[in-house]
C-alpha positions as CSV (number, residue, x, y, z in Angstrom):
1,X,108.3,115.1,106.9
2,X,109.0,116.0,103.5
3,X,105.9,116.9,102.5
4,X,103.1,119.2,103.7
5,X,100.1,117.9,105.7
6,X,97.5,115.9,104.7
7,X,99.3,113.8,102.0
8,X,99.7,110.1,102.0
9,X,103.5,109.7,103.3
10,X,102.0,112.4,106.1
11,X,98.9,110.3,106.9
12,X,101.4,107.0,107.3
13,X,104.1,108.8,109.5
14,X,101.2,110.3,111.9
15,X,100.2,107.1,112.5
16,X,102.8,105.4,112.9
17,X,104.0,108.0,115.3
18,X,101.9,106.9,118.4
19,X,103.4,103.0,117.7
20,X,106.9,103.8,117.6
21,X,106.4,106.6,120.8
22,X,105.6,103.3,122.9
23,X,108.5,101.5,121.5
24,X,111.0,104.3,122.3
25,X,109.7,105.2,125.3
26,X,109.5,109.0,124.2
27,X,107.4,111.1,122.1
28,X,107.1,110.9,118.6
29,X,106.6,114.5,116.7
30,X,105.9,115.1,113.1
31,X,108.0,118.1,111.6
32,X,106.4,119.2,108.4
33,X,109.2,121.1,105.8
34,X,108.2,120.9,102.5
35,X,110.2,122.4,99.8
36,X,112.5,121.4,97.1
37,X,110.1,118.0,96.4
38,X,110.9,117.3,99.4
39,X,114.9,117.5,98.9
40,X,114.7,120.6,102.0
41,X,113.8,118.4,104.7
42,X,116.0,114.9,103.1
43,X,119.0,117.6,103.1
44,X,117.6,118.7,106.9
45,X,117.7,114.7,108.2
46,X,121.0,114.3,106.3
47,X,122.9,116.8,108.7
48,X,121.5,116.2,111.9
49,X,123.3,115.3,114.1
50,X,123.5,110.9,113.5
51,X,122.3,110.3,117.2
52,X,118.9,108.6,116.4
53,X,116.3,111.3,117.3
54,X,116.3,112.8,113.5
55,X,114.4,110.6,111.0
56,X,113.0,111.1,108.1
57,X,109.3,109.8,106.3
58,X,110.1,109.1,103.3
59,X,108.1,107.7,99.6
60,X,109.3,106.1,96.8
61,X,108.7,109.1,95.2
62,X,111.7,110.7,96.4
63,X,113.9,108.7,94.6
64,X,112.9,110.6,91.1
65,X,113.2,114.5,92.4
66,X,115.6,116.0,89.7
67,X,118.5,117.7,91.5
68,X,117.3,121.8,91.9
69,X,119.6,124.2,92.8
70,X,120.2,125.5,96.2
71,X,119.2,121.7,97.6
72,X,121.4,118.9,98.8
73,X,120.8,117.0,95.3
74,X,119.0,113.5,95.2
75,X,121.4,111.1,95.1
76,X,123.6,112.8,97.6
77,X,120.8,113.0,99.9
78,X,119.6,109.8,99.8
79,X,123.3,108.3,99.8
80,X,123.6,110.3,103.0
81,X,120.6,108.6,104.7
82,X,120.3,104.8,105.5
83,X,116.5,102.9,105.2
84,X,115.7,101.6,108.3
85,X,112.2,100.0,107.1
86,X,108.9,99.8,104.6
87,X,105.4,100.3,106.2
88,X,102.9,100.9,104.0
89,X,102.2,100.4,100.1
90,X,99.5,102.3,98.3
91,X,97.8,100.1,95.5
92,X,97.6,101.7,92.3
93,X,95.6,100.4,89.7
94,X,95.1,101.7,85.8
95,X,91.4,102.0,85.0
96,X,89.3,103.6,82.3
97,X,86.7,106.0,81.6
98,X,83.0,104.3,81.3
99,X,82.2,105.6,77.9
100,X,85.2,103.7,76.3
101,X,85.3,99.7,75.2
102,X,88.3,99.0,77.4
103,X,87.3,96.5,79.5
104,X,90.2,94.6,80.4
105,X,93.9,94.7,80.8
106,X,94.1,93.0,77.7
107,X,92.2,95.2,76.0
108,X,94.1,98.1,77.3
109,X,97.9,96.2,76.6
110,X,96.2,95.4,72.5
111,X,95.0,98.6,72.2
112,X,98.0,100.5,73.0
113,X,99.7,98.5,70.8
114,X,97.9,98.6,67.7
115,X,97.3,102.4,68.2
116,X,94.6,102.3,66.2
117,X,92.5,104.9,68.6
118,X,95.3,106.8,70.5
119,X,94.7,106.9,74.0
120,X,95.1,109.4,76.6
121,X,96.1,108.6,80.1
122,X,96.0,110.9,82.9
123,X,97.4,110.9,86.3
124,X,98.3,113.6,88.9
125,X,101.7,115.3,88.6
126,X,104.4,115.0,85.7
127,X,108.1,114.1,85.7
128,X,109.2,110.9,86.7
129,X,108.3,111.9,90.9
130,X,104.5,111.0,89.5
131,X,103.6,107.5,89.8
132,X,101.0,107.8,86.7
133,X,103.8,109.7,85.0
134,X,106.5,106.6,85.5
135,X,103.5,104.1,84.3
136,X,103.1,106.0,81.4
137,X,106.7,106.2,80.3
138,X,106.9,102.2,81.4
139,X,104.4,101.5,78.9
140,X,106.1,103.4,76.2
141,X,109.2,101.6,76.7
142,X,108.2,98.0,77.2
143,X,105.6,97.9,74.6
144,X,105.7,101.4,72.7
145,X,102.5,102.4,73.6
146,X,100.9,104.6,71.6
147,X,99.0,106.9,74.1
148,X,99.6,110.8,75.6
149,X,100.1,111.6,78.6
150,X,97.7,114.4,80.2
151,X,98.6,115.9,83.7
152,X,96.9,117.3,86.8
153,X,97.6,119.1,89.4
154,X,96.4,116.3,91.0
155,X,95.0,112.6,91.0
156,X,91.7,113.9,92.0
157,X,90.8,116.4,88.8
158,X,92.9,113.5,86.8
159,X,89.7,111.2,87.5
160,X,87.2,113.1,88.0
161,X,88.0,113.7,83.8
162,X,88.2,110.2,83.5
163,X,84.5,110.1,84.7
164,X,83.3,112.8,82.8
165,X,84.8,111.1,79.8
166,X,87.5,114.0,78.8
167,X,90.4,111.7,79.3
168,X,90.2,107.7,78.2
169,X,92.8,106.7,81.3
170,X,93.6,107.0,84.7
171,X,96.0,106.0,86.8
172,X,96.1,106.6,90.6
173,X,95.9,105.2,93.9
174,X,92.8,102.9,94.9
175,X,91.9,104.8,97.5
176,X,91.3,107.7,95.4
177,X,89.1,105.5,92.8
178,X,87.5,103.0,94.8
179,X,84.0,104.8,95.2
180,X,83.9,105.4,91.3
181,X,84.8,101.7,90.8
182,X,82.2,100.0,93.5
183,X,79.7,102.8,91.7
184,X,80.6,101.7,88.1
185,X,81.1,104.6,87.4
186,X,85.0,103.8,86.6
187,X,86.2,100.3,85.3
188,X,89.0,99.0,86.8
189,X,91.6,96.9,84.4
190,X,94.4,96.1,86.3
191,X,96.6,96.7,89.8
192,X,100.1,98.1,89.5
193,X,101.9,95.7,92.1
194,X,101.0,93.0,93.7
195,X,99.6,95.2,96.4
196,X,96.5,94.1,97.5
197,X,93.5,96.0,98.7
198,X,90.2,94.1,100.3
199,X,87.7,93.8,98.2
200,X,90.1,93.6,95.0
201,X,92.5,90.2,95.1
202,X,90.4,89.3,91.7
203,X,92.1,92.2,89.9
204,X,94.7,90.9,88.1
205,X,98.4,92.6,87.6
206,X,99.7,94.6,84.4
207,X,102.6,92.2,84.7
208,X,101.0,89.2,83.8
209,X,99.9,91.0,80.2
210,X,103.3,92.6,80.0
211,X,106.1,90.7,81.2
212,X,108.9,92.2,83.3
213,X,106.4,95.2,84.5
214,X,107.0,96.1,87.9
215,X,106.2,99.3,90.1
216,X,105.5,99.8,93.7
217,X,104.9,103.1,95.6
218,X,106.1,102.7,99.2
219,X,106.3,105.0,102.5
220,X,109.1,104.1,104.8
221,X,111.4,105.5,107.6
222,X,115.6,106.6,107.2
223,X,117.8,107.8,109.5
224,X,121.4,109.6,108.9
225,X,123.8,107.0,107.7
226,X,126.3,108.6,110.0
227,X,124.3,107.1,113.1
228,X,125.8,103.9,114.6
229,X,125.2,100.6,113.6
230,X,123.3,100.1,116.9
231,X,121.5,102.7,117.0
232,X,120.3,101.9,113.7
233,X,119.8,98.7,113.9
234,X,117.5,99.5,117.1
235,X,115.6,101.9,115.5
236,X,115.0,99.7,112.8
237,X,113.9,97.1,114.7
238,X,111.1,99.7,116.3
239,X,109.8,100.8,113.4
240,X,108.9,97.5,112.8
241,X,107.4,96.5,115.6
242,X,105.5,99.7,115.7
243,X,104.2,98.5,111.7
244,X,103.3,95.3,112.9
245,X,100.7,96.7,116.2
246,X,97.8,95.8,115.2
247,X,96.2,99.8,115.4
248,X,99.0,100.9,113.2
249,X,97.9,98.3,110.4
250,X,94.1,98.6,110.9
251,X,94.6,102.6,110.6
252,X,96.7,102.0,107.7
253,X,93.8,99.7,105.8
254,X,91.0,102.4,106.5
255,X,92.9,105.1,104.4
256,X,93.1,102.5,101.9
257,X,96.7,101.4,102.3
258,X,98.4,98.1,102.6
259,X,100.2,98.1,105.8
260,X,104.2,96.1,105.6
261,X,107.2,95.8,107.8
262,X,110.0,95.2,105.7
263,X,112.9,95.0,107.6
264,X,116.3,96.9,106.3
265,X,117.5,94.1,103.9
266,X,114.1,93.7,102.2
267,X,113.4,97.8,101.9
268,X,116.8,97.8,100.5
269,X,116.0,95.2,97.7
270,X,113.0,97.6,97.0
271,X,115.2,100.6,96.6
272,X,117.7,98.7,94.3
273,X,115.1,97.5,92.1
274,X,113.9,101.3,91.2
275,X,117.4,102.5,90.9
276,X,118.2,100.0,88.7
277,X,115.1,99.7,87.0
278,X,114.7,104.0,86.5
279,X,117.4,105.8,88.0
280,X,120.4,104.0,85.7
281,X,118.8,101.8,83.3
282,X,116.0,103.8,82.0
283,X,117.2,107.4,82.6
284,X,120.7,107.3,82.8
285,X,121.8,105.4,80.2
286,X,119.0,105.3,77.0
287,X,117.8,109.0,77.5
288,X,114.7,109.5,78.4
C-alpha cells in the first residue's frame, strides 16, 4: 500500500482484501509504506520477487508523482509493474460556494470564460498528483479559464472554505461533499466522469459543456511484470471476481465509491488515455 492508512486507495484495498483471501485460498494482508508519493512502496512491488504474492494498490494518482531523488522514478516504476484490474472509481464533482450566482455548469463554463469576476477554485493537494489540481489546469487549457487555483492540505479545509464563502470553487470527491450538497449548503454543478453516485444520475458531466473533457480517478491492483503470464492472468482474474462479490461492492458504495471490475485490457485503456491525455500530450510536449 502506497499510502498511509485511512486514505481512499487504503479503504478499497482493505476491503477488497477479505474477497480476494477466499479466491486465493490464503490470507490477504495490507502492508502500509508510504513515502516518496507513494514511489517507496511502487519501487518495493517492482523488485519482489515476480511470483504472485507481492501486489501493489494502486490510484490513478500515481501516474502524476514527479520523479524524486533516491526513488525508483515514475515511469520506470510503473513500466516495471503490469495492471491486473480496476475496482473502484471515486465521483468527483465541481461545485460552488452558496453565496455565489453559479448555478450551473453552464454558468461555471461562461463564466470562466468571459472572466469578467475571476474565480478561485480550490481543491486539496497541488501538482498534477491532485485531482482538483489536474481539473484546474484542464480547464485552463481547453477553454483558458480565467480562475486561480488555491490549495489545501487537504479536500476537507478546501470545502469547508467553499462553505464559508473564502473560496468561490471546489473540487473534490462526492463523498467528501455530499452532506453539504443534500444540506444546501454547497451547490453542485457538474460530475467529473461519468461515474455515478446514487442519488446523483441527474447531475450532468463537464463534458457535455466542454467537449473532449475527460478525467477519472481510479483504485486498482498491479503486480511485477516479471511474473508469468499465468500467474498473472490468474491473479487477474481474482481480483475480479473478488470486485464483483456482492459485500466487496456494497462496502465500496457506503464509503461513497463506485465499485468496477475492469478486467486487464479495459484498466489498460484507462491508463493509456491519462498518459496520453497528461503524461505526453499536455506535459511532455506543450510545457506546462
Amino acid at each position: 500500500m502506497p499510502y498511509a492508512a485511512g486514505g481512499t486507495t487504503d479503504a478499497v484495498a482493505r476491503r477488497l482484501a477479505p474477497a480476494l483471501s477466499q479466491r486465493v485460498s490464503q490470507p490477504v494482508m495490507v502492508d502500509n509504506r508510504p513515502g516518496a508519493g507513494g514511489l517507496a512502496a511502487a519501487g518495493a512491488v517492482a523488485r519482489a520477487a515476480p511470483d504472485g504474492h507481492t501486489l501493489l494498490a494502486v490510484d490513478s494518482n500515481m501516474f502524476f508523482i514527479d520523479d524524486q531523488a533516491g526513488t525508483m522514478g515514475r515511469r520506470e516504476a510503473l513500466e516495471a509493474l503490469d495492471l491486473l484490474g480496476v475496482v473502484a472509481e471515486t465521483p468527483l464533482i465541481i461545485a460552488a460556494s452558496p453565496n455565489q450566482p453559479i448555478r450551473s455548469a453552464r454558468d461555471l463554463v461562461e463564466t470562466l470564460k468571459q472572466g469578467n469576476a475571476r474565480l478561485n477554485i480550490s481543491g486539496g493537494g497541488t501538482g498534477l498528483q491532485s485531482p482538483a489540481y489536474r481539473c484546474y489546469t484542464l480547464l485552463q487549457r481547453m477553454i483558458n479559464a480565467r480562475a486561480d487555483y488555491v490549495p489545501y492540505r487537504t479536500a476537507a479545509a478546501a470545502l469547508q472554505d467553499t462553505l464559508a464563502g473564502s473560496v468561490h470553487i471546489f473540487v473534490g470527491s462526492l463523498a467528501i461533499a455530499d452532506e453539504a450538497i443534500r444540506t444546501g449548503r454547497l451547490m453542485p454543478l457538474a460530475r467529473l466522469s461519468s461515474a455515478v453516485a446514487p442519488g446523483f444520475e441527474a447531475l450532468p458531466t463537464l463534458d457535455q459543456f466542454i467537449p473532449g473533457f475527460r478525467f477519472s480517478v481510479w483504485t486498482g491492483i498491479m503486480s511485477p511484470r516479471g511474473a508469468p503470464q499465468a500467474i498473472r492472468d490468474m491473479l487477474s482474474s481474482d481480483i475480479i471476481a473478488a470486485a464483483q462479490a456482492p459485500a466487496f461492492r456494497e462496502q465500496i458504495g457506503s464509503i461513497g465509491l463506485v465499485p468496477l471490475a475492469l478486467g486487464r485490457s479495459e484498466a489498460m485503456q484507462l491508463v493509456r488515455l491519462e498518459i496520453d491525455l497528461w503524461l505526453d500530450r499536455w506535459c511532455c510536449r506543450g510545457g506546462g
